[in-house]
C-alpha positions as CSV (number, residue, x, y, z in Angstrom):
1,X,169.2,-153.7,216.3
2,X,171.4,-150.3,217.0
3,X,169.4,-148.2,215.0
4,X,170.9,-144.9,214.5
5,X,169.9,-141.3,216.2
6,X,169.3,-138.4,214.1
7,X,169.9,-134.8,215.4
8,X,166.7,-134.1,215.6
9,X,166.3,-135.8,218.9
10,X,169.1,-134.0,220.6
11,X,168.0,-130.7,219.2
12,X,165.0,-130.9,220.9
13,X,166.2,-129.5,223.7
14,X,166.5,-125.7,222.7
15,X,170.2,-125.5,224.0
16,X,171.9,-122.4,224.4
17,X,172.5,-121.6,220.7
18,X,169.5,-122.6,219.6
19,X,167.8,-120.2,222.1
20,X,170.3,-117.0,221.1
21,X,169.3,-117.8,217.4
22,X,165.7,-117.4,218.4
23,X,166.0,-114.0,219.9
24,X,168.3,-112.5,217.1
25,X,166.0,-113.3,214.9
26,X,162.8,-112.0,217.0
27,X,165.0,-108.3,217.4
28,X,166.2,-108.3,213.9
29,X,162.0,-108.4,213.0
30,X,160.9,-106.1,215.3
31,X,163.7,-103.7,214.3
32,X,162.4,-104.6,210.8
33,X,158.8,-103.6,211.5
34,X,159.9,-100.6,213.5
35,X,161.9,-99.4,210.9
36,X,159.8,-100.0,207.7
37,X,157.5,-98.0,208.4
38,X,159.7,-95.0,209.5
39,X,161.8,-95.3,206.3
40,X,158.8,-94.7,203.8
41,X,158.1,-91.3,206.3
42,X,159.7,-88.1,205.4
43,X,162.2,-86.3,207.8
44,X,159.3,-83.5,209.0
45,X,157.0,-86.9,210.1
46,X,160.1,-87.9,211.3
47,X,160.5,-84.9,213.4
48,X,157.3,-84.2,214.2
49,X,157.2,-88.1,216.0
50,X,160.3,-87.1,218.0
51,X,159.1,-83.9,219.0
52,X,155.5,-85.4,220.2
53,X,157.9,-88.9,222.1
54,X,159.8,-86.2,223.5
55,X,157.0,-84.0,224.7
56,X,155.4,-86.9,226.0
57,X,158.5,-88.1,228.1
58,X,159.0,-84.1,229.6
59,X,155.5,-84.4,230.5
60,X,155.6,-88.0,232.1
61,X,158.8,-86.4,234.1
62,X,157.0,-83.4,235.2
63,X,153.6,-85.8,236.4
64,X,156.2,-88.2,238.2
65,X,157.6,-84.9,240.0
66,X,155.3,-83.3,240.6
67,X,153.5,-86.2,242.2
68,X,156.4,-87.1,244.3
69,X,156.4,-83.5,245.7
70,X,153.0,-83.4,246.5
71,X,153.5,-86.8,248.6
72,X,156.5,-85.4,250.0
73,X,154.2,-82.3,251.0
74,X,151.0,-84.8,252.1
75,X,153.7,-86.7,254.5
76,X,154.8,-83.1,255.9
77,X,151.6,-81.6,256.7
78,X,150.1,-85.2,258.2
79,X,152.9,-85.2,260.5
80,X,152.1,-81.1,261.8
């Protein structure tokens, strides 16, 4: 007659918890894989990626700069 509910039916819903749990485990893997691979590197690989990450970001900066002055320079000449 009354048969009784199991938790499973209620925890179907991905509540709050259940949604928290989810991501800490998706960041705890992909600080896993991120770090796995930079453990079994040496420190000169090591430095040698930071050196080329940082490279690249001064270079992005200077390209985003740059093309922001020439704009600026476009706008300034169009309106001559």
């Amino acid at each position: 007659m009354g048969e009784k509910q199991t938790g499973t039916l209620r925890r179907r819903g991905h509540g709050l918890a259940e949604q928290i749990l989810v991501r800490v485990r998706y960041s705890a893997a992909l600080v896993y894989v991120w770090e796995r691979p930079m453990s079994l590197l040496s420190h000169a690989a090591k430095t040698a990626v930071g050196v080329v990450v940082g490279a690249l970001a001064v270079i992005a900066a200077y390209c985003g700069l740059t093309a922001t002055q020439w704009r600026l320079g476009f706008i300034q000449w169009s309106r001559q």
